[in-house]
Every structure is written in structure tokens, then in C-alpha cells.
N, C-alpha and C positions, 0 to 999 in steps of 0.2 A: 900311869900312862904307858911305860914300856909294860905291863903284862898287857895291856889294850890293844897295841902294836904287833903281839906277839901272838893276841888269838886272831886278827882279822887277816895275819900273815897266812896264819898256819890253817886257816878255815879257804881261804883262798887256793891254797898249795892242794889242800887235801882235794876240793871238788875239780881240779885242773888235772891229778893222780886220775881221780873218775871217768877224767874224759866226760862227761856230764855237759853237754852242751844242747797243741796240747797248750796249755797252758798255766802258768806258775801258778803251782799249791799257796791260796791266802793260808798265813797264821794269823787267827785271830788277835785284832789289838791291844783284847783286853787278856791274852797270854802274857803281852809285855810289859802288865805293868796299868795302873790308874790313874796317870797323871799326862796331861798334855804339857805345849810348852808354853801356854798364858792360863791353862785350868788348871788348878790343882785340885787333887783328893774330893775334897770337901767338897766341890759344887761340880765338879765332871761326873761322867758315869753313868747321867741318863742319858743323852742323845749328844755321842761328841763326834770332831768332823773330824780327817786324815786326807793327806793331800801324800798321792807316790808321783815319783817318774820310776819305771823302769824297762829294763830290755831281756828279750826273751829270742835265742837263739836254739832251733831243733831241727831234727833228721829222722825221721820213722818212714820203714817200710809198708809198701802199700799194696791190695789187691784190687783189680778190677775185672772182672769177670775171670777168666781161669790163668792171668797176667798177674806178674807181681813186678813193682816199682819200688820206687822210693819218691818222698818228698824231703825238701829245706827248704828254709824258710827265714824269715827274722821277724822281729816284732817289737817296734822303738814307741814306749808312748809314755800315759799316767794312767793313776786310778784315784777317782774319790770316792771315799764311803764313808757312810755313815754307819757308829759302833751305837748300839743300845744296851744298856742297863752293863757296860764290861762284858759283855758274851755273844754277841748277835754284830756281824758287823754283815750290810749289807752295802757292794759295790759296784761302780763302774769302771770298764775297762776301754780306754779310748788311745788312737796310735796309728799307724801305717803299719803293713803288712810290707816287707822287703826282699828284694833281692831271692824272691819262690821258682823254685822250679819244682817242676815235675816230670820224673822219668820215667816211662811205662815202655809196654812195649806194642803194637798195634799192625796189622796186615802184615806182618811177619820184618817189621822193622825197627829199630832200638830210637826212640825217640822221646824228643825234653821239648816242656813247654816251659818256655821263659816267659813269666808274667809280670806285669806294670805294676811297681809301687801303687798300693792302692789304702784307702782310710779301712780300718777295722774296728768292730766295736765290739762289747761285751758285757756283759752282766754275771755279778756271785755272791754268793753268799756263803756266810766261815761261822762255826760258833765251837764255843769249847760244850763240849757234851758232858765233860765230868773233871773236876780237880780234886786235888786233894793239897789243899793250901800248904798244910806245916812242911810238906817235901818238895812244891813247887813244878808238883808235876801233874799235865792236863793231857785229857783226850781231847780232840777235837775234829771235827770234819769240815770239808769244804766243798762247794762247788762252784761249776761256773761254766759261762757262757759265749764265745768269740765268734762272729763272722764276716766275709765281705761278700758284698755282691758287685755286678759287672767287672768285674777285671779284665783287661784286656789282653790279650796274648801280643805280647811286647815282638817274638821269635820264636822258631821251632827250629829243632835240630835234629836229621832225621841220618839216621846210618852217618851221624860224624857232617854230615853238610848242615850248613846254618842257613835259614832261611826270615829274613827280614819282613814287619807287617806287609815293607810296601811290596813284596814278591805274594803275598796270599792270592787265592782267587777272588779278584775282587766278588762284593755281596756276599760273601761267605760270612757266618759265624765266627767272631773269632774270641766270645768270650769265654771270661770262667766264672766259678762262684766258690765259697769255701764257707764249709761250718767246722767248727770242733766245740769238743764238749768233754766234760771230765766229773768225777766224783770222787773223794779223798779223804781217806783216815787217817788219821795219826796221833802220833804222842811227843809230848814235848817236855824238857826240864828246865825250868830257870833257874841260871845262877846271875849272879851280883851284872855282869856285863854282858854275859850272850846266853841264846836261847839254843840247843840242836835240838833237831826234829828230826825225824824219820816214821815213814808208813805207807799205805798201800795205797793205790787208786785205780781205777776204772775211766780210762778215756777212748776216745774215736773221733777222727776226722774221717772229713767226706767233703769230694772236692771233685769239681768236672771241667773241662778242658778240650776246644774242639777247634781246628784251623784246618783250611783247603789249601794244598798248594799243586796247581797246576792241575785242579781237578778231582783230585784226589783229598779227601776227609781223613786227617788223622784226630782220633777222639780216645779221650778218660774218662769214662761214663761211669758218674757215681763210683770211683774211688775210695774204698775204705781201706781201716787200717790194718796191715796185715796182725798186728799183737794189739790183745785191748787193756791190761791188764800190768802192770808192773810196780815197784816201787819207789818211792821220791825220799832225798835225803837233804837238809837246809842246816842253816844257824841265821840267825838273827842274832845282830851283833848292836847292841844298846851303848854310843858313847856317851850318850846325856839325857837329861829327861824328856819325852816325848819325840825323842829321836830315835830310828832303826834303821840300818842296813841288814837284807837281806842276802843272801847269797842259793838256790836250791838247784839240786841235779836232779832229773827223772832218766834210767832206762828203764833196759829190757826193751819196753815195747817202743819205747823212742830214746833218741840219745836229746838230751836237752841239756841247757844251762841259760839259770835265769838272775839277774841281778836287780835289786828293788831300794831305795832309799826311801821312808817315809817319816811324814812328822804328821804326831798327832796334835790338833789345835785344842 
């Protein structure tokens, strides 16, 4: 139990070093292992269920048209999926989108759209591509699917002045919409209680945003992200059977940090 304590310290420490705070690289289920916590061995492994909560906090810079921004973001929810045959787990991703802004620049003024906690969903799919059993070590890829639509533009803040829904021009526009999407390689080792992973991915959001104040339209029209391209670094920490926490950072193209608990049934 103290070495247990010792790696979920030190897996904690390490990704916080990272600064590591798109969305979370799936490890495949059946990387961690063939056993739920009411299926054992024997009869699991063809079609078994997993039930997550988890939270996903990031920051990546953005372009839209010859303007470069940034967005933050949060993402509090669960995911259920379904694992087939130990290699194949296909998921949903369901939660609220929080506490987003957006900061671009627009008619030659520095301005942030503050957006409304809004529900977000998702779709992915993870499989291990190749193991090699007696060293406990798997490739595997993932991908995956998040977006919201109408959002509503909560405030804007234009040159340091904040400006509340109820100051917009009225009849004005004042929604947003948001996709992101990702694609994910990696490698993983198992030992006796955690899994580290590290590998590459390919992600992009795109994200629009438009409010009138006093006559005047400030817009983020089709937003993308300025880097597509960087690496994710995790451990999946196993205190029992069919139990995991997760922990994963993604930079470079975004600063991320995502935390996941999941039991496999």
C-alpha cells in the first residue's frame, strides 16, 4: 500500500512539474488488464461495459484569419464504453463545457468572449494495434470526437471594458458553436499497479463567436488552432481489479491536464 501511495504521489508531482493542464488520450481497457469488478477472466472479454467520471482542463493558441488568440476551457463529465474482444473499446463522452473564453483580436481591438456553461458531447474509439504480452508492452491508438452547439455569449471584453448580455445590441447574434477532434499514438508498459504511456497526436479545434455592442460586431470566425500536432504523456494507476485512475498532460500545441477514474464492470 505505501509503494501505491508513492506512485500516485509521484505520478501527480511529476504531471503538476509539466505544467500540463482537445481532448484526453483513451488507453485502451483491455491495456489494463482482463478482468472487471463482478467479471472475471473466464467469461469478460467479449463485449464488457466501463463506466468514467472525469475532468479535462486546457489552453491552446488560436488563429483566425491573419489574428492569433488563445482559448480555455474546462470539461467536467463521464464516459461509457463498450470494450470488445480486450482490444477495441468504443466510447461516449458526455459533461458541460466551462468557464471558456476566447481571446482574439478583431477591428483592431484586444477582445474575450465569455461563454455560458454549456452540455458537450462526444464520440471515440482506442484499440491496442500490437502487444507483445511476456514484456507488457502495447501500441495503441485512439481517437475521438467533442462538440457543443449554441452557446451563448455570457460577456465580452473589449480593450479591458466588460460588457454584460444585457448591454449587446439587442437582435444581435450572440451565439457560439465549438468542435474539436484528435487522433493519437502511443505506447504503454504494464507493471503490477500503474501503466505510463507517452506518444504523439494530431488534434484541432474550431470554434466561432460573435456579439454586437452598441452597433458594432465583434466576431471569431472559424477559429482554428494555431499548432496541430504535439505530444501526450499519462499513467493509469490500478488500485484494484477493474479499477483505474487516470492522470494525462498534452503540450506543445496545447497546454492540458486531464484526470479520469474508471471501473470496468
Amino acid at each position: 500500500m505505501k509503494r501505491l501511495i508513492y506512485l500516485v504521489v509521484s505520478a501527480i508531482f511529476l504531471l503538476v512539474q509539466l505544467e500540463v493542464f482537445a481532448a484526453p488520450v483513451n488507453l485502451p481497457q483491455g491495456v489494463k488488464g482482463k478482468e472487471g469488478v463482478f467479471l472475471n477472466e473466464k467469461i469478460a472479454g467479449v463485449v464488457d461495459v466501463s463506466g468514467s467520471v472525469l475532468y479535462d482542463n486546457f489552453s491552446r493558441k488560436i488563429k483566425s484569419g491573419g489574428d492569433s488568440g488563445k482559448i480555455d476551457a474546462n470539461f467536467y463529465g463521464g464516459q461509457v464504453g463498450l470494450t470488445f474482444s480486450d482490444r477495441f473499446d468504443f466510447y461516449a463522452l458526455f459533461g458541460g463545457l466551462s468557464d471558456a473564453e476566447l481571446k482574439n483580436s478583431d477591428l483592431g481591438s484586444d477582445v474575450t468572449f465569455e461563454f455560458e456553461d454549456k452540455l458537450m458531447w462526444g464520440l471515440g474509439l482506442s484499440a491496442i494495434i500490437h502487444e507483445w504480452e511476456d514484456s507488457g508492452i502495447q501500441i495503441f491508438g485512439d481517437g475521438n470526437y467533442r462538440q457543443s452547439r449554441n452557446i451563448s455569449v455570457d460577456a465580452i471584453v473589449i480593450d479591458g471594458v466588460r460588457y454584460t448580455k444585457d448591454q449587446f445590441t439587442p437582435g444581435s447574434s450572440i451565439e457560439a458553436k465549438w468542435d474539436e477532434w484528435q487522433v493519437a499514438l502511443g505506447i504503454s508498459k504494464k507493471f503490477d499497479y500503474f501503466i505510463p504511456y507517452v506518444g504523439v497526436k494530431y488534434s484541432d479545434i474550431k470554434t466561432s463567436a460573435k456579439a454586437t455592442v452598441s452597433g458594432t460586431s465583434y466576431q471569431s470566425d472559424a477559429a482554428k488552432s494555431k499548432g496541430k500536432v504535439g505530444p501526450f504523456i499519462g499513467v493509469s494507476i490500478l488500485p484494484m481489479k477493474g479499477v483505474s485512475i487516470d492522470l494525462g498532460g498534452r503540450f506543445v500545441d496545447e497546454t492540458a491536464f486531464s484526470a479520469k477514474a474508471t471501473i470496468r464492470f
